[in-house]
C-alpha positions in Angstrom: 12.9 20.0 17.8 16.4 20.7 18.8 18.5 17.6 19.5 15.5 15.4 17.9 16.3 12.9 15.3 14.7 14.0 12.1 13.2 11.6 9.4 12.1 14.0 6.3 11.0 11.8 3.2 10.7 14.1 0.1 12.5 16.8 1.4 14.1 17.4 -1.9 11.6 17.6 -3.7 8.9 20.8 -4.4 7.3 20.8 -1.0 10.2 19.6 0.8 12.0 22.2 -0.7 9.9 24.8 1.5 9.5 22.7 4.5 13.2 21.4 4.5 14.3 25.1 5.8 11.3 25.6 8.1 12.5 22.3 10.2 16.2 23.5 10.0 15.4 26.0 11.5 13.9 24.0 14.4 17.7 22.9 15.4 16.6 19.4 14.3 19.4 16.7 13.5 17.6 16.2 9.5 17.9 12.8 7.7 16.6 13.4 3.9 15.8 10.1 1.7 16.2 10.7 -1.6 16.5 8.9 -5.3 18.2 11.0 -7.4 21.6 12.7 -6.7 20.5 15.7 -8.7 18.0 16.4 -6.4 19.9 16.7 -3.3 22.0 19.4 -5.7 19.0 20.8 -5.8 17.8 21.7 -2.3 21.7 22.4 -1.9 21.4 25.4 -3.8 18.1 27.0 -1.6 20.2 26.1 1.7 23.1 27.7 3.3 26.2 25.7 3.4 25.8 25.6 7.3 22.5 24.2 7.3 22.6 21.6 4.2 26.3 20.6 6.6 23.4 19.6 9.1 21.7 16.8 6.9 22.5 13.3 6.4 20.9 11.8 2.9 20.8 8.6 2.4 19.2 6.6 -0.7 16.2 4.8 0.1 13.3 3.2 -2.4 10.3 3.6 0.1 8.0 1.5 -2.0 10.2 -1.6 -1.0 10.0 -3.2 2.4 13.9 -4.3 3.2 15.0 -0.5 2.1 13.1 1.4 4.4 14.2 -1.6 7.0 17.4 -0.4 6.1 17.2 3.1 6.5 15.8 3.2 9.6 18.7 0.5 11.3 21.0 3.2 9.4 19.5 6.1 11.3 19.3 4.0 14.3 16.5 6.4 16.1 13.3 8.3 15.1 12.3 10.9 17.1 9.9 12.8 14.4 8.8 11.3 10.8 7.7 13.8 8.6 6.9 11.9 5.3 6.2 14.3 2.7 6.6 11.7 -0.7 3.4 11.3 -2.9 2.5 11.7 -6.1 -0.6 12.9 -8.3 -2.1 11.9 -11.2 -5.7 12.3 -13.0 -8.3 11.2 -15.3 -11.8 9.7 -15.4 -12.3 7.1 -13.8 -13.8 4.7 -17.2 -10.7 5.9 -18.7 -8.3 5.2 -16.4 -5.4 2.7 -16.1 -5.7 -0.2 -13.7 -2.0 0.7 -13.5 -1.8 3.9 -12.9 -4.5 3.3 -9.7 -1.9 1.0 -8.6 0.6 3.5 -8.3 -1.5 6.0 -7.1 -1.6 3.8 -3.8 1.8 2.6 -3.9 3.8 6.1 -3.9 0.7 7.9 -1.7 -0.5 5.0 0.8 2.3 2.1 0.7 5.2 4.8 1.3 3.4 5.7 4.3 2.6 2.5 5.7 6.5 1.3 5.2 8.0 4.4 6.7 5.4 4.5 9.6 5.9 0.8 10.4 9.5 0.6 10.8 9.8 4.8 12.1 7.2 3.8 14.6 9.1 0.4 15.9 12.2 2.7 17.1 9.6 5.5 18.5 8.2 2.7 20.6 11.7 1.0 21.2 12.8 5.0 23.1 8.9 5.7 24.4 9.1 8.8 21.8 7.6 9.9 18.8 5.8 12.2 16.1 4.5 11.3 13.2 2.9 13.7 10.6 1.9 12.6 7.1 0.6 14.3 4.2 -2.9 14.1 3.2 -5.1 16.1 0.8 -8.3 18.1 1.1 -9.5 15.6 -2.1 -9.5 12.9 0.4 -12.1 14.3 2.5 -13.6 16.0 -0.4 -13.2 13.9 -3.7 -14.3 15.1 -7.1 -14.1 13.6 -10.5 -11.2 12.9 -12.1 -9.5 12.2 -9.0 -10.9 9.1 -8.2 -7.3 7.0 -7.7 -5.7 10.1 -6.1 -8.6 10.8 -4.0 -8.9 7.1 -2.7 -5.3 6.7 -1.7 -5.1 9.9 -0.1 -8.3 9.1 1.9 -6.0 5.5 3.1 -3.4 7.7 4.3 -6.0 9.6 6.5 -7.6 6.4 8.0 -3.8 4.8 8.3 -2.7 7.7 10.3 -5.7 8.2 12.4 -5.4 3.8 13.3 -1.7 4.6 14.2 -2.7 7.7 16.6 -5.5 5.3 18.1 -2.6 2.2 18.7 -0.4 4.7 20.6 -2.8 6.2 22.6 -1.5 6.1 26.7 2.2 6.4 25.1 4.6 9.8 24.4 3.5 9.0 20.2 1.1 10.9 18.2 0.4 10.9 14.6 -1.7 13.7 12.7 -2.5 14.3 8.7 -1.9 17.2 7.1 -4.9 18.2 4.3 -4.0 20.9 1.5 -4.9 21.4 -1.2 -3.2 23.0 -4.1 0.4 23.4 -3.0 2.5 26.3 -4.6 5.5 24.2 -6.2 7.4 24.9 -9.3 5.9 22.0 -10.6 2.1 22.8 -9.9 3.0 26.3 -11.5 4.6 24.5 -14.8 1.2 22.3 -15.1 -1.3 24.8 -14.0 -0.1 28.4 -14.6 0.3 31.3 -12.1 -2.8 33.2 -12.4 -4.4 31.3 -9.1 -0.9 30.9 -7.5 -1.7 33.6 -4.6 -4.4 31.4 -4.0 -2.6 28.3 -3.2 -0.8 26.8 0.1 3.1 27.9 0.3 5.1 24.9 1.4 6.7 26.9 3.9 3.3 27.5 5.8 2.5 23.3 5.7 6.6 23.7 7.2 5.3 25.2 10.2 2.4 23.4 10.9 4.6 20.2 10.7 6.4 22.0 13.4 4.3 22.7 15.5 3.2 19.1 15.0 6.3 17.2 15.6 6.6 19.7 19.1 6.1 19.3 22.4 3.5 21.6 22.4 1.6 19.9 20.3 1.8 16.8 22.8 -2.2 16.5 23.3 -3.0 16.7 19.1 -3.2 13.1 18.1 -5.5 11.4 15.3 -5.8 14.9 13.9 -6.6 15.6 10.0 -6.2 19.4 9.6 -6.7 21.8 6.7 -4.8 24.1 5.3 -6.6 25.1 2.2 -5.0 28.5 1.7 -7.6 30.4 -0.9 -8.6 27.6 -2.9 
């Protein structure tokens, strides 16, 4: 990815954390959306001070339309968008909030569709363009008590596989990432660390974005891959 123009949404927070470094490393030129100044403080303290020099952040509120309109005019070109926000909540579905299923789609499918719309209007603008977005294995395999989570996940796949069918014929491809329980600071807080060598590390999703957002990977479009690590 060296000389590419780099979208990275969530890269500042527990995955991006791992993959952040992974696409560094790539040579990319990184643009990181983020919310919260203390959370750019906190990938700066897991990157060297040459690398985290190589990053532009910008704020951005991807759940509304005329900010991510923004951003992207900001940024000017998109080469690669590697949109890593989401979120995750659970409970059964009779017991359930009608709220809380409304922002299970918002932050997991609405983010996507925004930042896909406007990333893929530049990639078709300069004839160029990967898009890789973050699914889960519950989409393809719910269970209870992820009813919301597994529904909104399961849009992002059918959303990314429409974009990879639109662009077929052009230098575009968008594929789905599928894992399932990542290994975050946050997953450990919640869940323990008895299963934790069990789970994905967010530096291996980090290379298979890479590979993704390649040129080698030039031929992989509408793909939905796993990466279940031992769960």
């Amino acid at each position: 990815m060296k000389g590419r123009q780099v979208l990275l949404t969530g890269g500042t927070g527990g995955l991006g954390l791992g993959v952040t470094p992974v696409v560094l490393a790539q040579g990319a030129n990184l643009t990181i959306t983020y919310r919260n100044l203390k959370e750019v403080e906190r990938l700066k303290e897991v990157l060297p001070p040459a690398d985290f020099a190589r990053v532009t952040f910008i704020p951005a509120n991807l759940e509304e339309e005329s900010s991510v309109d923004n951003l992207i005019t900001r940024i000017g070109r998109v080469d690669v968008l590697i949109h890593l926000v989401g979120g995750f909540s659970m409970g059964k579905t009779h017991e359930y909030s009608y709220y809380s299923w409304k922002r299970e789609f918002e932050i997991n499918l609405n983010t996507t569709f925004l930042v896909c719309k406007y990333s893929l209007k530049s990639m078709l603008d300069h004839g160029y363009g990967r898009i890789i977005t973050i699914g889960s294995k519950a989409a393809v395999e719910p269970s209870g008590g992820l009813a919301a989570y597994s529904a909104a996940k399961a849009g992002v796949v059918a959303f990314t596989k429409a974009i990879a069918d639109e662009t077929k014929g052009t230098n575009i491809t968008a594929n789905v990432i599928l894992p399932t329980v990542i290994d975050t600071p946050a997953n450990r807080q919640a869940m323990g660390t008895e299963n934790a060598d069990k789970w994905v590390k967010p530096e291996s999703i980090g290379e298979l974005i890479c590979f993704l957002a390649s040129e080698k990977a030039k031929d992989i479009r509408g793909a939905a891959i796993p990466i279940y690590g031992g769960v």
